[in-house]
C-alpha positions in Angstrom: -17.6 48.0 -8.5 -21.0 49.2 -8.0 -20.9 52.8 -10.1 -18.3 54.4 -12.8 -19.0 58.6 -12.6 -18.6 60.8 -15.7 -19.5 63.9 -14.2 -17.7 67.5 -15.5 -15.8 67.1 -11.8 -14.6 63.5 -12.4 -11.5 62.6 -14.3 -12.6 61.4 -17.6 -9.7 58.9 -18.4 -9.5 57.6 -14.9 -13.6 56.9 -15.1 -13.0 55.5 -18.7 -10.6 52.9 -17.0 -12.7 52.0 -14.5 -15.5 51.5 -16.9 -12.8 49.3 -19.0 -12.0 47.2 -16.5 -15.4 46.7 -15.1 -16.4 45.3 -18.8 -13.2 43.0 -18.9 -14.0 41.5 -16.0 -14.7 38.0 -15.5 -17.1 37.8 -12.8 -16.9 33.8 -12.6 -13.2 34.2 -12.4 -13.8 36.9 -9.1 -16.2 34.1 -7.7 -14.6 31.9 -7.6 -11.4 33.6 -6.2 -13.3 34.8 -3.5 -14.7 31.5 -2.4 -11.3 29.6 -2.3 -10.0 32.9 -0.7 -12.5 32.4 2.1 -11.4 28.6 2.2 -7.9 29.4 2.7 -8.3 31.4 5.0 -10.9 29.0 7.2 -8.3 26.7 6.7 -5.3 29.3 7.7 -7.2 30.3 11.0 -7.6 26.7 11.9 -4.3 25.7 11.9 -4.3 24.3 8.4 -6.4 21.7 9.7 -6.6 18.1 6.7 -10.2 18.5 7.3 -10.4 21.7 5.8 -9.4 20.8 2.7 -11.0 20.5 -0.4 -11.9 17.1 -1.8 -13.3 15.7 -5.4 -15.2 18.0 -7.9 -14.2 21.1 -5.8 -10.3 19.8 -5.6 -10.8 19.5 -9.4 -12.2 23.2 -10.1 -9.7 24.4 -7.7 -6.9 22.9 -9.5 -8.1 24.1 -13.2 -8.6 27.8 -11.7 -5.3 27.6 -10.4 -3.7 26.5 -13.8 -5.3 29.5 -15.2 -4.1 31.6 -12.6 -1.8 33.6 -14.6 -3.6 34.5 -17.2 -6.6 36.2 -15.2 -6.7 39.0 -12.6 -7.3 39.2 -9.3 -4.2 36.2 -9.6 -3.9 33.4 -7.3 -2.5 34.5 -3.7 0.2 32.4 -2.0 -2.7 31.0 0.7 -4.7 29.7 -2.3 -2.0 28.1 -3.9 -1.0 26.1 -0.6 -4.1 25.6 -0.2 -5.0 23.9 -3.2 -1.3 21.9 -3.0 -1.9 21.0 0.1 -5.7 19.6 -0.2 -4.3 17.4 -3.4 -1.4 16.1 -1.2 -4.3 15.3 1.5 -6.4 13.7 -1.4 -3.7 11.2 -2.5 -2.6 10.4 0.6 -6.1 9.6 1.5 -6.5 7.5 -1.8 -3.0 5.8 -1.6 -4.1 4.7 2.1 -7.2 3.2 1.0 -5.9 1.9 -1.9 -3.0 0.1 0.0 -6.1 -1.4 2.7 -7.8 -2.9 -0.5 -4.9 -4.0 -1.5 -3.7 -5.9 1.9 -7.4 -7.4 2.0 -7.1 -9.2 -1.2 -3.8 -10.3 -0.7 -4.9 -11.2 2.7 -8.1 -13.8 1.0 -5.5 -15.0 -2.0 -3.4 -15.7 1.2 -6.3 -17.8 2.6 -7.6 -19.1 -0.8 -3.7 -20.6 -1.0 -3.6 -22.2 2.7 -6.9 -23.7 2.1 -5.9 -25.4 -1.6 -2.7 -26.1 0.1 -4.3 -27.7 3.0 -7.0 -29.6 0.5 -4.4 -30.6 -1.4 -2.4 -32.3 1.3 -5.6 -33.6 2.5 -7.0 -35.9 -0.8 -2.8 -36.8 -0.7 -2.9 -37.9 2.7 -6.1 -39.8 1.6 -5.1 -41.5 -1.3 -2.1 -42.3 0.7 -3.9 -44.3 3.2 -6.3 -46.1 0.5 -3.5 -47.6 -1.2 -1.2 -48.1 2.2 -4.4 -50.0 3.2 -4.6 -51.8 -0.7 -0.8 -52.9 0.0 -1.5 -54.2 3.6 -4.3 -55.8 2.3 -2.7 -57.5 -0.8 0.3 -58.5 1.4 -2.1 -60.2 3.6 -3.7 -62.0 0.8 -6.7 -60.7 0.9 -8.6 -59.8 -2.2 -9.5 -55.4 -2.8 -10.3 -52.9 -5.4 -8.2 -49.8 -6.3 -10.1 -47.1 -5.2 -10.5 -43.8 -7.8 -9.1 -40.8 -5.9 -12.2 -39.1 -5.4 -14.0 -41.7 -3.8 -13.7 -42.0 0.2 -12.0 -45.5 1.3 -14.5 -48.8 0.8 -14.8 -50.3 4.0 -15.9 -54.0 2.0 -13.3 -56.0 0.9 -14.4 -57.6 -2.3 
């Protein structure tokens, strides 16, 4: 609203209203109900295309306005609503999915971390193993050795 007459011809209380109203406006409110207005309906016109959606701080701002929605006027039309439902639907499903691929990567390494210290572990086993296989076959034979400690490779001397 650009001018509120109070000429003799003009209705007085009608003009008074207008004036009213003009005052208790809240122009942020109007702003910002025109801009997700226009959204929605870019988002309508393409087919309510994911990409349209709104994402992060503006998701967030939408949302608020929307809670507010009943107490203000112009009020939330049914395209906005969706709109703003559907963009937060879009927004978890694109945080759950990358979420879950985190997820699957570390479980993937922890995975490989475990086959590895399984492997290593049957590994210094097998070792050990064949130190004092080769100890026993040794002593049987008479022949004089030292116990190896587990962490050292096999001696090749016999002492």
């Amino acid at each position: 609203m650009n001018w509120v007459f109070f000429r003799e011809s003009d209705d007085f209380d009608e003009a008074f209203q207008s004036l009213h109203r003009a005052i208790d406006t809240d122009l942020e409110w109007v702003s910002v109900h025109t801009r997700l207005l226009v959204c929605a309906r870019e988002w309508d016109n393409e087919r309510r295309n994911k990409s349209f959606t709104l994402r992060g701080r503006d998701l967030r701002e939408a949302e608020e306005w929307l809670a507010k929605g009943t107490e203000k006027e112009p009020k939330p039309t049914g395209l906005q609503t969706q709109y703003v439902i559907t963009s937060r639907k879009a927004a978890t499903k694109r945080q759950t999915i990358t979420l879950t691929s985190v997820l699957c990567r570390h479980v993937n390494r922890f995975q490989a971390n475990l086959s590895l210290i399984s492997f290593l572990s049957k590994k210094n086993f097998m070792i050990i193993l064949l130190k004092y296989s080769l100890i026993l076959s040794r002593l049987s034979k008479g022949m004089k050795t030292k116990f190896p400690s587990s962490s050292n490779p096999p001696s090749k001397t016999i002492a």
